[in-house]
C-alpha positions as CSV (number, residue, x, y, z in Angstrom):
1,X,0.0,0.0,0.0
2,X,1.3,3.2,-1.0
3,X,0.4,6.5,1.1
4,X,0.9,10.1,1.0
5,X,4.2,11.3,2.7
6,X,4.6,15.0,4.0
7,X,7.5,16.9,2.1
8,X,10.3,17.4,4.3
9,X,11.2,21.0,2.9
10,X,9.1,23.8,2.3
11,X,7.1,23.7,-0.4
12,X,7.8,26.0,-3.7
13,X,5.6,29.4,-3.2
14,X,3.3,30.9,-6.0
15,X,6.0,32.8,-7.7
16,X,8.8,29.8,-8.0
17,X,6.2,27.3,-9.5
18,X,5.5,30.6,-11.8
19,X,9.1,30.9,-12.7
20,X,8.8,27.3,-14.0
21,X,6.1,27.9,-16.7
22,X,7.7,31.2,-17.8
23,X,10.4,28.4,-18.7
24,X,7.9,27.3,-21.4
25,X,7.1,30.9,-22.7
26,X,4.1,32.3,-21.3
27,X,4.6,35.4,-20.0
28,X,4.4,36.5,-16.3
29,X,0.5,37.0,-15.6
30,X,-0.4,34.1,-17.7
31,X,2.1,31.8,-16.2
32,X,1.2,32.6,-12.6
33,X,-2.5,32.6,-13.1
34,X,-1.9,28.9,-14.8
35,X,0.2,27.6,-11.7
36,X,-2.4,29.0,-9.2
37,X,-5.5,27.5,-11.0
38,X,-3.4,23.9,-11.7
39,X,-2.9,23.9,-8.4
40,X,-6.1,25.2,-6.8
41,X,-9.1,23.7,-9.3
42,X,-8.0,23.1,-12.4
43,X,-10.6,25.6,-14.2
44,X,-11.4,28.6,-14.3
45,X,-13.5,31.4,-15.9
46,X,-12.8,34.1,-17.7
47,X,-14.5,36.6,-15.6
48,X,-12.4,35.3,-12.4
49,X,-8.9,35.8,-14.7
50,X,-10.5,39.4,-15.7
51,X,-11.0,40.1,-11.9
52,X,-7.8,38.8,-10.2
53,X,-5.9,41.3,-12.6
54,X,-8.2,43.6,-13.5
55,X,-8.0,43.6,-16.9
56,X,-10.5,44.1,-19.6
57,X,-12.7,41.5,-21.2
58,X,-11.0,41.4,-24.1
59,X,-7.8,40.7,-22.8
60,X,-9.2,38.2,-21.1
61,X,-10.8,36.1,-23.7
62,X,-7.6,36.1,-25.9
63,X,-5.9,34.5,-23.0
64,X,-8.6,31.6,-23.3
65,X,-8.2,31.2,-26.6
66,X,-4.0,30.8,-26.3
67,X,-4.5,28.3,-24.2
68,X,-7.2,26.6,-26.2
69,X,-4.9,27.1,-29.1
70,X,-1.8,25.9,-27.1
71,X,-3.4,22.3,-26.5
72,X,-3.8,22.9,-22.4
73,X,-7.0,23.3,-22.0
74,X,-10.6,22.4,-23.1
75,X,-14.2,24.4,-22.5
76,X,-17.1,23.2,-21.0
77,X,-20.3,24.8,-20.4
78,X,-21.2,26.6,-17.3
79,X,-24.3,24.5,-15.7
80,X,-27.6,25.8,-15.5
81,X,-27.1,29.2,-17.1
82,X,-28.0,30.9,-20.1
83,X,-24.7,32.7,-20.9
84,X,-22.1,32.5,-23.3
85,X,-19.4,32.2,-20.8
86,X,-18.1,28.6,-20.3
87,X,-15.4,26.9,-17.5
88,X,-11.5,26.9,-19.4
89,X,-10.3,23.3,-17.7
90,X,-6.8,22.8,-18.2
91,X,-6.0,19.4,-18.8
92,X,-2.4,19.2,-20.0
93,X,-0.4,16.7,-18.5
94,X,2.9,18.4,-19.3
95,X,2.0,21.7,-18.2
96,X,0.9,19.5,-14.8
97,X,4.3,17.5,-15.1
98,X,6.0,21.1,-15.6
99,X,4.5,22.0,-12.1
100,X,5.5,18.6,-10.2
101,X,1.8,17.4,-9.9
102,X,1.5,15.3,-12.7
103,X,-1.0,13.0,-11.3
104,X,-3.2,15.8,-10.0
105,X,-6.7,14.6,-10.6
106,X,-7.5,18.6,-11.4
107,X,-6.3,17.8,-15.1
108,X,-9.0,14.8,-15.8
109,X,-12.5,15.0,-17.2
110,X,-15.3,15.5,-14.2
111,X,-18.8,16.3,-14.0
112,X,-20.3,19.7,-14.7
113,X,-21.2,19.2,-10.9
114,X,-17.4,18.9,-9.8
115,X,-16.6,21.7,-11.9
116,X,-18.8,24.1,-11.2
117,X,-17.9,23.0,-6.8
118,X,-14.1,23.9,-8.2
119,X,-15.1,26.8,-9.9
120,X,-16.7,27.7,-6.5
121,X,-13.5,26.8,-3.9
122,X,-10.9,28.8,-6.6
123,X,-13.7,32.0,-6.2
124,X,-12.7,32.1,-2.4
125,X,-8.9,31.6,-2.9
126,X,-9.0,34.9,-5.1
127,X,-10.5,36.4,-2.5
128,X,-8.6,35.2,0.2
129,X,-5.2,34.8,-1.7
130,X,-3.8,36.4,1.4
131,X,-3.8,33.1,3.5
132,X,-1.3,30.4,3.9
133,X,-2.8,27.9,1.0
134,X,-2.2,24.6,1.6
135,X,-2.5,23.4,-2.3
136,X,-1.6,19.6,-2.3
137,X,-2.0,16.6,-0.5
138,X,1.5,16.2,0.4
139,X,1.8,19.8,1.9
140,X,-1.3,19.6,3.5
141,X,-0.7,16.5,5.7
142,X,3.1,17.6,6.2
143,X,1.1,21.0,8.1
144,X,-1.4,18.6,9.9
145,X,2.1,16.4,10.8
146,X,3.7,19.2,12.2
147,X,1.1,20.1,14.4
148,X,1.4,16.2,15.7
149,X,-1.9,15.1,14.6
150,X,-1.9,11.4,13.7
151,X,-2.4,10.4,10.2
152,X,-5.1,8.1,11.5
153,X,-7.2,11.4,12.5
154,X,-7.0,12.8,9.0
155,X,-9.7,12.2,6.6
156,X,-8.8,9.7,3.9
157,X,-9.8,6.7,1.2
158,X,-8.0,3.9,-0.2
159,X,-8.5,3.1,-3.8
160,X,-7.6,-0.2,-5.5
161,X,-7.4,-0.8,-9.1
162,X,-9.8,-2.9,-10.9
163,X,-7.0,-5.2,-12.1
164,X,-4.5,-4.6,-9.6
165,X,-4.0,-6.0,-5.6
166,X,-2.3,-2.8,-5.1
167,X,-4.1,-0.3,-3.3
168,X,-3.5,3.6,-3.0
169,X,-4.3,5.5,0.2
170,X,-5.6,9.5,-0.4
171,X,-5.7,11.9,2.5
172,X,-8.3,15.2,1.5
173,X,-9.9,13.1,-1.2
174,X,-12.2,16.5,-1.1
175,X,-10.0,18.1,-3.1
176,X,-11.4,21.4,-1.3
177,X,-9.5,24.2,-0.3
178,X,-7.1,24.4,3.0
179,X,-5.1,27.1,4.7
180,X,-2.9,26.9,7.8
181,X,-0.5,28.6,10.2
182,X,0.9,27.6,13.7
183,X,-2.2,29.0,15.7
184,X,-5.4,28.4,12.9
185,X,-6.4,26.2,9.8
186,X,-9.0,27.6,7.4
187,X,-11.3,24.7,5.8
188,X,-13.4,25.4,2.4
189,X,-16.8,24.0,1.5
190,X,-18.0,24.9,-1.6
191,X,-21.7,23.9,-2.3
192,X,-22.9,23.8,-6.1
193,X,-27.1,24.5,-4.6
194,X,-30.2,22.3,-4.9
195,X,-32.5,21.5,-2.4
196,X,-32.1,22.5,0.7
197,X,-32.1,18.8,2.3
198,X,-29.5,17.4,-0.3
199,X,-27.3,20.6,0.4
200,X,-27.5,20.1,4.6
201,X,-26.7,16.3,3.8
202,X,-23.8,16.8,1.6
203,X,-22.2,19.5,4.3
204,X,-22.5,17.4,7.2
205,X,-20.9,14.2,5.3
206,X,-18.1,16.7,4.8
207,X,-17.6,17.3,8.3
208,X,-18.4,13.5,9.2
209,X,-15.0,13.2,7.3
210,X,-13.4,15.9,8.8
211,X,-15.0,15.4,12.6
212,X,-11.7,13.4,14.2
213,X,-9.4,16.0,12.5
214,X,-11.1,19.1,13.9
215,X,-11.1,17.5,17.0
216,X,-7.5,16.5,17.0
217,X,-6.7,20.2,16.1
218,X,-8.6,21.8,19.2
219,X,-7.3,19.0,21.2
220,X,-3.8,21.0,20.8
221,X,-5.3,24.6,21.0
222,X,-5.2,24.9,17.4
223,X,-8.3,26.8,16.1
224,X,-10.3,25.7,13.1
225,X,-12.3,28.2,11.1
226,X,-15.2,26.8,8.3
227,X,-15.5,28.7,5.5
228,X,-19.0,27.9,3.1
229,X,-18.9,28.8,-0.3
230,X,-22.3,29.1,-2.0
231,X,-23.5,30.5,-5.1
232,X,-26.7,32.5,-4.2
233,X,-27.5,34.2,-0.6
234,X,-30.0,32.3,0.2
235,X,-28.1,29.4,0.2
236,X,-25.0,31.5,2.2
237,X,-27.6,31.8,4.9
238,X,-28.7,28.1,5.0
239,X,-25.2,27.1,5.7
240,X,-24.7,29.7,8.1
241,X,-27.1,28.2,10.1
242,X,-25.9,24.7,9.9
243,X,-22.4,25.8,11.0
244,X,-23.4,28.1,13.9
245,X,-24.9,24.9,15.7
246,X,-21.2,23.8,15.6
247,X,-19.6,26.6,16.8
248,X,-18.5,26.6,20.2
249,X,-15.7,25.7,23.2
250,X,-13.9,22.8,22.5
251,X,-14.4,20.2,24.9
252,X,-12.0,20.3,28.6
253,X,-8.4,19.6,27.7
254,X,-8.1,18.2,31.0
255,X,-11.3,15.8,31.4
256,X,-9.8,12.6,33.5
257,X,-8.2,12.8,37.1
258,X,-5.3,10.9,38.1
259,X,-7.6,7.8,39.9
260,X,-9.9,7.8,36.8
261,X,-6.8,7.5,34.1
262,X,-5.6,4.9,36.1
263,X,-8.9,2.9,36.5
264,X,-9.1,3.2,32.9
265,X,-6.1,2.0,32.3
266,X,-6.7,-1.0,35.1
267,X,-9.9,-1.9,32.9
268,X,-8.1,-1.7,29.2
269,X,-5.3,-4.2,30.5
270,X,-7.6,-6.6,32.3
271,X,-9.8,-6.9,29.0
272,X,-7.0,-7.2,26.9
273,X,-5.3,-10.0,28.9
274,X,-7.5,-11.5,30.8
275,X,-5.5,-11.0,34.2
276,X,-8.7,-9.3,36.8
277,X,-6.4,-9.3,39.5
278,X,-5.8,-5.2,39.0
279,X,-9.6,-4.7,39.5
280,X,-9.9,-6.3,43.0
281,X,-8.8,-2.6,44.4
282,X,-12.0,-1.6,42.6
283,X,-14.2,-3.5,43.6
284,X,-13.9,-6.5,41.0
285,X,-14.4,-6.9,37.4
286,X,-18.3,-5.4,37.3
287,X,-18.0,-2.7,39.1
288,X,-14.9,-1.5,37.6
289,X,-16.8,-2.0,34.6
290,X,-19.7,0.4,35.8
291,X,-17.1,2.3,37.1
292,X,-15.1,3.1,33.8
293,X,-18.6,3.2,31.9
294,X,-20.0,6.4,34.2
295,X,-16.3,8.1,33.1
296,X,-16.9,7.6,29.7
297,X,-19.9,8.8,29.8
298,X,-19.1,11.8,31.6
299,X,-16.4,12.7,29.0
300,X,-19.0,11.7,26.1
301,X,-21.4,14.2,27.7
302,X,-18.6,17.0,27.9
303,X,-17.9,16.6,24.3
304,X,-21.5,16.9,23.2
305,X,-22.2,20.0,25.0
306,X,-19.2,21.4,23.5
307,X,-18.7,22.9,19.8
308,X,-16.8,21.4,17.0
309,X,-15.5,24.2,15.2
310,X,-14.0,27.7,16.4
311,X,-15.2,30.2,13.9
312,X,-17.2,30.0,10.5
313,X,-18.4,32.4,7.4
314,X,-19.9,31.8,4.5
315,X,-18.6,33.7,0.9
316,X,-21.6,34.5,-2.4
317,X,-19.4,34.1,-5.5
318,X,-21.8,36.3,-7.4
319,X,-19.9,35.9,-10.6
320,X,-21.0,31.9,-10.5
321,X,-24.2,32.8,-9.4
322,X,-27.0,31.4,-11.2
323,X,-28.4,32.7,-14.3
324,X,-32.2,34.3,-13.8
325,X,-32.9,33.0,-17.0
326,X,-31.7,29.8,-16.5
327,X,-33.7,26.8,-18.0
């Protein structure tokens, strides 16, 4: 089984994996938008190019159509709207290869779905570009390393070929946005709308994933902040409600006492080797049993009345919001 390994020097910033496709001609602008959108969603419109740089439509579209013309990318059409605008994916493998992340799944074909929740994440990276982006696996579980969280707490899949016994294990399967410093980590939804009940099911199976993580992280006194990214306001304020519920104190660092670590530990031992002989101070096996059960418990309880997450907001990218016309 082959997993994900932090990188053991700091990664290459925006500007350095620039400097690598100027290599290949394209001029400054062009070759650091390209690195940041390979890195970040693999797509992109042109009206988010035209806005990072502030640049005129024009200028914009001929941009599209040298990469079009240059082989690296492909169009697809922006889901459910009536407009003439459509999502530049850049799919080319040596442009990825060029960049180190030649097996970046950014570069293959996905549903209008997955593109459009791409589109969405890359909005809120513009608009945050100030933040410590955390663009790739590797460099995000080296930060989550770093901050001594087990690889165990973060969220992951293992995939196996169809024709193969080996398997492939892939931390942030997501593929959603993620910024971090020593003190706080910023984690992106992005929501594509719908119905209300499929939207507040997707969002909590995205925390479900993320649950032992965030919990590892205030465990430490490290903050985590939940950042929603919707299309229309409506849907902004749906989320906001979801994530409020979750917002509160992390749960008492210091939960167990001395006597109740080490009837815990009296309990795990006698169940794992059969030896009751460390429970006759408590009373024997059952009532060290109920014993340890009521301290569970009590720590359950503690955690449940607590919140999950530190802070939360929610971002409208109005320039992917959906057409009034729309079919």
């Amino acid at each position: 089984m082959t997993t994900a390994t932090a990188t053991a020097s700091p990664p290459p910033t925006l500007a350095e994996r620039a400097a690598v496709l100027r290599g290949l001609g394209w001029p400054e602008r062009e070759a650091e938008w390209l690195a940041l959108v390979c890195l970040h969603s693999g797509v992109f419109t042109s009206s988010q190019y035209q806005a990072r740089y502030g640049i005129s439509q024009p200028v914009a579209s001929r941009f599209v159509t040298a990469a079009l013309d240059a082989g690296i990318a492909r169009e697809e059409p922006m889901p459910d709207r009536r407009t003439p605008e459509q999502i530049c994916h850049i799919h080319s493998r040596a442009l990825y290869r060029t960049l180190g992340i030649e097996n970046n799944r950014h570069r293959r074909r996905s549903s209008p779905d997955l593109l459009l929740r791409r589109l969405l994440s890359l909005d809120y990276v513009l608009e945050r570009s100030d933040l410590p982006w955390l663009p790739t696996e590797p460099e995000k579980v080296a930060h989550f390393q770093r901050l001594e969280v087990p690889l165990t707490d973060l969220p992951q899949r293992v995939y196996r070929g169809p024709f193969s016994t080996r398997s492939t294990r892939r931390y942030f399967a997501f593929k959603l946005p993620v910024a971090g410093n020593d003190t706080t980590t910023t984690f992106v939804y992005a929501d594509t709308g719908g119905r209300l009940r499929l939207q507040r099911e997707r969002i909590r199976a995205w925390a479900d994933a993320h649950g032992r993580l965030w919990q590892a992280l205030r465990d430490r006194g490290h903050a985590v902040h939940i950042v929603a990214v919707t299309r229309t306001a409506a849907d902004a304020a749906a989320h906001a409600a979801i994530l409020e519920t979750w917002r509160g104190p992390p749960a008492p660092a210091a939960s167990l006492s001395a006597a109740d670590r080490q009837l815990l530990d009296a309990v795990e031992s006698a169940n794992s080797n059969g030896d009751l002989s460390r429970l006759d101070r408590y009373g024997g096996w059952l009532e060290a049993g109920k014993a340890a059960l009521r301290i569970r418990q009590r720590r359950q309880d503690a955690r449940d009345s607590s919140g999950s997450i530190d802070a939360c907001s929610t971002h409208v990218a109005e320039r992917l919001a959906p057409d009034v016309l729309a079919l």
